[in-house]
C-alpha positions in Angstrom: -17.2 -16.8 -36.8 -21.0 -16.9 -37.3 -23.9 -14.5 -36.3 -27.1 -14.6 -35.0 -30.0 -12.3 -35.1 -31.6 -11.2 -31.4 -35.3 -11.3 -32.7 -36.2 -7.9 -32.9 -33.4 -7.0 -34.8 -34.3 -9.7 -37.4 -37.4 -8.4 -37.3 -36.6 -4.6 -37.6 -34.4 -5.7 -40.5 -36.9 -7.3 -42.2 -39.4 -4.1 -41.9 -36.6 -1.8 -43.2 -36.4 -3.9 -46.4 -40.2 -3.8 -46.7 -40.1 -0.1 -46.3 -37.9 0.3 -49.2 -39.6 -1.9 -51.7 -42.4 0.3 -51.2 -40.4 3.5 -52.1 -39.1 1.8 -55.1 -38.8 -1.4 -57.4 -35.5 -2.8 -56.0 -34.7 -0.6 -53.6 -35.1 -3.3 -50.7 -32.2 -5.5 -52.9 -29.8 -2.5 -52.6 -30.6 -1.9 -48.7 -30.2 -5.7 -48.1 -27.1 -6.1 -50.0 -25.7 -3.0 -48.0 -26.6 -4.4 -44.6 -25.2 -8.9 -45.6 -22.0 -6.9 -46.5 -21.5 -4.6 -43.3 -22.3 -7.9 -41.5 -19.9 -9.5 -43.7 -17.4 -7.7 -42.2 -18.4 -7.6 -38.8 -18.7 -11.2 -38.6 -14.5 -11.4 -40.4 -13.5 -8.7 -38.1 -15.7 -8.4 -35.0 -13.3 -5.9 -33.5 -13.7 -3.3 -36.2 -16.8 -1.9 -35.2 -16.0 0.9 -33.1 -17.5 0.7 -29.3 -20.7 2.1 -28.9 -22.0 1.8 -25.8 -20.7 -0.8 -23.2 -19.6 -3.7 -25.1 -22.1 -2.9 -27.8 -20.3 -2.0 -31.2 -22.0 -0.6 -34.1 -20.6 -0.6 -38.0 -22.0 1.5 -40.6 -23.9 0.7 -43.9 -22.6 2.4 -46.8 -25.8 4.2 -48.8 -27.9 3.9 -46.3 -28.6 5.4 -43.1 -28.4 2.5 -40.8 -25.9 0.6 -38.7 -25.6 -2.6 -37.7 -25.4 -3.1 -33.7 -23.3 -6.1 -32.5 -22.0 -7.9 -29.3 -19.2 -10.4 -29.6 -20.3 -13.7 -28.1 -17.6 -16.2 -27.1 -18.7 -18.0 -30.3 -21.0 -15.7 -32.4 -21.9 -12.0 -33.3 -24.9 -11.5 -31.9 -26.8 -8.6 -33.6 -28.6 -6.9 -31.5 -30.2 -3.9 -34.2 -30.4 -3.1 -37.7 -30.4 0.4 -36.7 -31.7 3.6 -38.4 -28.9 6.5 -37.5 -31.9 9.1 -37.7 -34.6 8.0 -35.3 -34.4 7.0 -31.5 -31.0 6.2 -30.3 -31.7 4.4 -27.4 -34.5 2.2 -28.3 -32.5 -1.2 -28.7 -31.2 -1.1 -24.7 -33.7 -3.2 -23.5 -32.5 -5.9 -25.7 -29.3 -6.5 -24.1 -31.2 -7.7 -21.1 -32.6 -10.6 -23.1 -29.8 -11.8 -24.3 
């Protein structure tokens, strides 16, 4: 199965990464490596994240305090948030509308 990115997420994702390679050389290469390899399994298994909210299912990043947020699509994951498990739960919601 293949995944795509709902824009914000992408770009939350990409933020994240920046925020950690200004903490520390190569810390951004760790946090990505953690996040392609919970999507890694998300995308093998879609059904192992465990149901979040609706249909939304969210799978944990070892390390690091995010989780990856996920619908299953008829022919894709769609991520829907790279999401940090310490700030505003709810803040991706809106994003299910413009799917």
């Amino acid at each position: 199965m293949k995944f795509e990115f709902h824009p914000e997420a992408l770009a939350e994702y990409q933020d994240a990464a920046h925020y950690y390679a200004d903490c520390q050389e190569g810390l951004e290469l760790r946090f990505m490596a953690c996040v392609e390899s919970a999507i890694r399994k998300v995308v093998a298994t879609p059904e192992r994240g465990r149901k979040f909210e609706g249909e939304v299912r969210r799978f944990l990043t070892s390390v690091f305090p995010y989780a990856v947020l996920y619908t299953i699509e008829p022919d894709y994951v769609l991520i829907i948030a790279i999401m940090h498990c310490h700030r505003e739960p709810s803040y991706w919601k809106n994003r299910l509308e413009q799917k």
